[in-house]
N, C-alpha and C positions, 0 to 999 in steps of 0.2 A: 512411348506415350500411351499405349493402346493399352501396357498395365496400370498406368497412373487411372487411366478411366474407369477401370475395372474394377480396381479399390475404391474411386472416388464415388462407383455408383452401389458398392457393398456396405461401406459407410452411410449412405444416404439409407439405402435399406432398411440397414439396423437398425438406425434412428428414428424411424417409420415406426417397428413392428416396437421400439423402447418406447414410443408414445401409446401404444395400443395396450402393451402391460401393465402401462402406471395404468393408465385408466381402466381397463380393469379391476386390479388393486385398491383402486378408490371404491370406485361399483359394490365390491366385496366387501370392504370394510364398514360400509354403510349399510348393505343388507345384513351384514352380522351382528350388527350393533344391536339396530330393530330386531332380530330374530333371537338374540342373544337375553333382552327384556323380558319377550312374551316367555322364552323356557325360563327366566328363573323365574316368574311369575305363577308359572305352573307346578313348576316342583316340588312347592310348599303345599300347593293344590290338592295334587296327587296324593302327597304323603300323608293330608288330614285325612282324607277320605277312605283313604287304606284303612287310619289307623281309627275312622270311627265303625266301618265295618267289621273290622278285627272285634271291636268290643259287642258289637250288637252280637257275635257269633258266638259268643262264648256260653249259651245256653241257647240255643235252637239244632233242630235235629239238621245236619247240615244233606242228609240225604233229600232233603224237599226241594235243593237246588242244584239244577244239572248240570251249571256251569262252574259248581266246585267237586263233582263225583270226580273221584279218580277211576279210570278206568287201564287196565294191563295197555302198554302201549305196544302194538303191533303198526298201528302206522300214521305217522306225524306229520307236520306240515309245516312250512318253514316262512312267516312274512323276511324277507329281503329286501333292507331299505335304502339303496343307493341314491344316484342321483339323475335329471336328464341327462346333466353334461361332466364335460371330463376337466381339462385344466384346471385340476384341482390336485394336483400331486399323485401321491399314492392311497389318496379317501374311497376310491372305488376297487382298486385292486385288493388293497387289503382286506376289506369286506370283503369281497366278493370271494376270496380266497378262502377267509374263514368258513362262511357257508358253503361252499362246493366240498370244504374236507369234513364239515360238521353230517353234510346231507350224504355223503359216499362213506362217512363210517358207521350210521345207522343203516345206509342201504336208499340206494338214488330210486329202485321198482316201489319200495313203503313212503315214498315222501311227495307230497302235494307242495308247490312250491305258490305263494304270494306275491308278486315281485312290483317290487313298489320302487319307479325310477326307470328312465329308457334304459340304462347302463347293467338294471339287473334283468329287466325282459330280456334284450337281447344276447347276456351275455347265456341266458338257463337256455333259453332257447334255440339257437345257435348247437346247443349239446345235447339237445335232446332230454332234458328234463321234464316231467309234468308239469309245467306252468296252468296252474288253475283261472289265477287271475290277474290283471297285471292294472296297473295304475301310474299314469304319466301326465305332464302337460296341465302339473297344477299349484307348482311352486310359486312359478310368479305372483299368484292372488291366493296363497293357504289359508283355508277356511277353517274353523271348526268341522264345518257339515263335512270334510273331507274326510277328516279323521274319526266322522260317525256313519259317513258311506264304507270306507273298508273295514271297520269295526262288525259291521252287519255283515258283508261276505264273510269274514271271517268267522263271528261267531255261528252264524249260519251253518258254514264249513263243518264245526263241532259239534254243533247238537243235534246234525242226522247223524251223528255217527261216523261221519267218513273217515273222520281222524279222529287219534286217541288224545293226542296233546298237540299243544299249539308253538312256537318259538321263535320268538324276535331276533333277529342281528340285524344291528344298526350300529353309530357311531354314537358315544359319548362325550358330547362337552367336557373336557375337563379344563382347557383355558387354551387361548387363542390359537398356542404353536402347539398345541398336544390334545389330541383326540386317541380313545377309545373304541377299539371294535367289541360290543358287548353283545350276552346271545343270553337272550330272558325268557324264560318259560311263561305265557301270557295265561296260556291254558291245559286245566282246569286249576283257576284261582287256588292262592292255597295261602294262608295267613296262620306267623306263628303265633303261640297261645304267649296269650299277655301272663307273665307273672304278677303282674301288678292283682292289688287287691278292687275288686269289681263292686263299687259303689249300688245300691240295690235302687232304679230310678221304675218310677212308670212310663209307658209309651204310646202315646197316640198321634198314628196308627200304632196297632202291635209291631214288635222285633222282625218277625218274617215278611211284614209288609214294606219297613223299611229299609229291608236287607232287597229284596225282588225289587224296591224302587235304586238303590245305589248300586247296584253291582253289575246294569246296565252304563250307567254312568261312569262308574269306576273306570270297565271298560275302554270309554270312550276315552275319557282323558287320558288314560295311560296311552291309547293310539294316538291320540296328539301330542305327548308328551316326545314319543319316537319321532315324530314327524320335526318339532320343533330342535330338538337334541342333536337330529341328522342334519337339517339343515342349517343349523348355525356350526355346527363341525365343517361342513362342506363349503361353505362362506367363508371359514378360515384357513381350512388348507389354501383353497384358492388366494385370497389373499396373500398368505404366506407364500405361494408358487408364481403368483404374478412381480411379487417383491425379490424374490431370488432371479426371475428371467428379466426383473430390470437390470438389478445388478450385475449381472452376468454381460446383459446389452452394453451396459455403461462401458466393462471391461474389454469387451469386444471391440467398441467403438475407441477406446485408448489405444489396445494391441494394430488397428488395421489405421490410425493417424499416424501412429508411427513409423508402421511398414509405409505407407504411403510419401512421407518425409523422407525418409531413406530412399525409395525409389525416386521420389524428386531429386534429392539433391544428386544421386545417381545418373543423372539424368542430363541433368547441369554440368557435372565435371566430365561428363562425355563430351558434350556440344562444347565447354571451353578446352580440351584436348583437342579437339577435329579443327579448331579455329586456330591453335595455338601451331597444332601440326603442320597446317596449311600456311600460314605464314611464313614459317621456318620454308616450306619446299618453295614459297615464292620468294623468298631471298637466296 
């Protein structure tokens, strides 16, 4: 009887922690839903804005901005955009993997790391990486301002010169069950040359003024852009990993009902043998 218990209190367990997953799972599915709007909301954002400063550039000397100068790169810096928390599958390993082999084949002494997510602070640091600066503990309320507070360290980062180029890894939305580990060159801006034929307009302010007002901007939105990208990716694996450790429960909770039934009934044809034997010795 003392195994009948033992299943019957594993079973109850499972069933515990299968209610902690679906809800989860639900949690997930409704943060990605919402977080899944604002990125495509952005996207289109992003890409006008790219492509009206691509046009504004196409006649100004681009050496009058120091945030498109290329300069020889001797040493780089890497934003790392993971997450606070984990039960999310393989969303934080595999990032995290990418960047450790992207920062150790440039050379881990030349690289200033950003690390945006408890999962990437502690994984750089833990190894002894230069962690410059690290940001956590702001998922739940994601603001704009946030993604124009690390926008400022970073660019900050580049225009004293500490670093020569700048490099994003983060996760790509590409649709609920499949994400992206992508790694984008942030800095120094670089936009290809339109073939298109360039309509001759006037502009007030002039070109350079409104290149020095967007490319501030551009900035920013492209750091919110990662922000929102990573977190609706992170919403999904989770999702996905909470739906798979339901399933799994469910299966768990089939295999140990029926171990459990077998040891009952096990259990029974013992007690009616011992009744059955004992009769027999009392006749």
């Amino acid at each position: 009887m003392a195994n009948l218990k033992i299943i019957r209190d594993r079973i109850k367990s499972v069933k515990s922690i299968q209610k902690v997953t679906k809800a989860m799972k639900m949690v997930a599915a409704a943060k990605m839903k919402k977080s899944q709007e604002r990125m495509e909301q952005a996207r289109p954002y992003s890409k006008n804005l790219s492509e009206m400063i691509k046009h504004l550039l196409s006649d100004v000397a681009l050496s009058s901005f120091p945030l498109l100068s290329n300069r020889s790169v001797k040493r780089k810096a890497y934003v790392v955009v993971a997450a606070d928390r984990g039960l999310a599958g393989a969303f934080n390993t595999n990032l995290l993997k990418k960047a450790e082999s992207e920062i150790n084949k440039f050379g881990k002494d030349k690289t200033d790391i950003f690390c945006i997510g408890k999962k990437s602070r502690d994984h750089f640091t833990k190894r002894d990486y230069n962690v410059v600066d690290s940001f956590t503990d702001f998922w739940s309320e994601m603001k704009f301002d946030t993604a124009m507070m690390i926008g400022r360290s970073v660019i900050s980062h580049f225009l004293n010169e500490e670093v020569d180029e700048v490099v994003v890894v983060y996760n790509y939305f590409l649709n609920v069950v499949q994400q992206e580990v992508m790694s984008e060159k942030l800095l120094p801006l670089s936009f290809d040359k339109s073939q298109e034929v360039i309509v001759d307009r006037l502009y007030e302010p002039s070109k350079e003024k409104l290149i020095e007002t967007l490319i501030p901007r551009h900035l920013n939105v492209q750091m919110w852009k990662f922000l929102l990208e990573s977190f609706a990716s992170e919403q999904a694996a989770r999702m996905l990993s909470m739906e798979n450790a339901t399933t799994n429960a469910q299966d768990m909770i089939k295999n140990l009902t029926l171990e459990f039934n077998k040891a009952r009934q096990a259990a029974i044809t013992t007690e009616m043998l011992e009744i059955v034997g004992g009769a027999e010795a009392l006749g």
